[in-house]
C-alpha positions as CSV (number, residue, x, y, z in Angstrom):
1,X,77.7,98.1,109.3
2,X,81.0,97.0,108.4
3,X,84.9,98.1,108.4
4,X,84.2,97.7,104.6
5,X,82.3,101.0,104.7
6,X,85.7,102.9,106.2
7,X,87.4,101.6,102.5
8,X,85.6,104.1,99.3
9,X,87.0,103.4,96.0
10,X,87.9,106.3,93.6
11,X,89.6,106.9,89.9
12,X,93.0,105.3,90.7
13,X,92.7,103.5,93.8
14,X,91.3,104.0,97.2
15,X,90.1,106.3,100.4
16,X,90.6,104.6,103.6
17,X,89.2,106.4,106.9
18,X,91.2,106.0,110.3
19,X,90.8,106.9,113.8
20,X,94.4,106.9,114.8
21,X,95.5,107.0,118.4
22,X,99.2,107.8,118.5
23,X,101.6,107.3,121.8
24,X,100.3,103.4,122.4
25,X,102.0,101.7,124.2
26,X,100.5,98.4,122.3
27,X,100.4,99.2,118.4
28,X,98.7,97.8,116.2
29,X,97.4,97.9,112.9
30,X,94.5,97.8,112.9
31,X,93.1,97.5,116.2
32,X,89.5,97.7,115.7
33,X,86.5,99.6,114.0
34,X,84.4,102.8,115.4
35,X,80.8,102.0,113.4
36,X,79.8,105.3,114.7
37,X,82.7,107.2,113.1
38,X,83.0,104.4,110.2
39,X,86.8,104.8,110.2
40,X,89.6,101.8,111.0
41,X,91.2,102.3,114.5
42,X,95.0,102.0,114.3
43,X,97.1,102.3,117.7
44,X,100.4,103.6,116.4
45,X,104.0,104.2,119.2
46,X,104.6,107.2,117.4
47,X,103.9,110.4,119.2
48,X,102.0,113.3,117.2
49,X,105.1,115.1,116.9
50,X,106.9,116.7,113.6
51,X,105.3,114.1,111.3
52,X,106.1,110.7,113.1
53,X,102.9,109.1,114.0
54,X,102.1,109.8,110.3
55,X,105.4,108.5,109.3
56,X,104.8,105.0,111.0
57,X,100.8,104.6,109.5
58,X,102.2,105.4,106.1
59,X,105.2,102.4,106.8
60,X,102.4,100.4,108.8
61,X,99.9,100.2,105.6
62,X,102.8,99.4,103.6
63,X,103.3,96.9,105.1
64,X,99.9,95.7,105.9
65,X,99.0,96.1,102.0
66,X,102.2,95.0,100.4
67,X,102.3,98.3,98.8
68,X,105.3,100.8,98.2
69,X,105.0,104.2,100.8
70,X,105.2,106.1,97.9
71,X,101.7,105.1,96.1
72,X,99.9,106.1,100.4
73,X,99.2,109.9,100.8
74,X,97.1,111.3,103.9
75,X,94.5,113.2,101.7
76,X,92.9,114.9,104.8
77,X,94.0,114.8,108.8
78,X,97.6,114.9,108.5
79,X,97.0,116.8,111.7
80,X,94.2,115.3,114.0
81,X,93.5,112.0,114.7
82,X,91.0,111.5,112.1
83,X,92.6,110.5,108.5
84,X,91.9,109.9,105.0
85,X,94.3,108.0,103.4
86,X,94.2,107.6,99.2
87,X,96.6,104.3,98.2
88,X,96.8,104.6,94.6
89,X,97.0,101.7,92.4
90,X,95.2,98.9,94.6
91,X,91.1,98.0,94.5
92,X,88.6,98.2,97.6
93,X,88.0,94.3,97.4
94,X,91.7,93.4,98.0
95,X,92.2,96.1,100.4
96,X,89.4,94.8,102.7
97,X,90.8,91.5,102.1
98,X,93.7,92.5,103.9
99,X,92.0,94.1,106.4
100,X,89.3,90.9,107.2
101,X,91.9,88.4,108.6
102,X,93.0,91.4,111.2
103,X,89.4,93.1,112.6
C-alpha cells in the first residue's frame, strides 16, 4: 500500500484523506502515512480550537500544492482528527507528486 491510495480523484479535482494531530510541537506537512487508516498524517501547531488547526492545514496544503486556499474545502472531519479534504481544480498524479519528495 501506498500514500497514493489516501489521494481519490473525483469530477473537478481531488479527495485527499488526513490523520491530523493538532497542538505539535514539531509541524509538519506531511509527516508520515497510517497504511492501516490509508490517510496522510500532518502534525499541525494549531490547537483544535474555534477553527485554527483547520485554518493552518487549509494554508499548509496551499502551500504544499501551490494552490489558492480558496479552491481546499474539508468535505468531512472539520471536527475530529480524521479529514477529507476536496482541492478543486488539480489531478491525483500531480498531487502525489507533491506529496512523493516529502513521505
Amino acid at each position: 500500500m501506498s500514500f497514493e491510495d489516501a489521494i481519490k480523484p473525483v469530477k473537478d479535482g481531488v479527495v485527499i484523506d488526513f490523520e491530523v494531530t493538532p497542538g505539535a510541537k514539531n509541524p509538519a506537512m506531511p509527516s508520515g502515512y497510517n497504511v492501516w487508516r490509508k490517510r496522510i498524517e500532518v502534525k499541525l501547531r494549531s490547537p483544535p480550537e474555534k477553527g485554527k488547526a483547520n485554518e493552518e492545514l487549509i494554508s499548509a496544503l496551499s502551500g504544499l500544492l501551490n494552490v489558492k486556499a480558496a479552491y481546499i474545502e474539508i468535505m468531512s472531519g472539520s471536527t475530529n482528527q480524521w479529514k477529507s479534504i476536496k482541492v478543486t481544480g488539480v489531478n491525483a498524479d500531480d498531487v502525489a507528486k507533491c506529496f512523493r519528495g516529502k513521505l
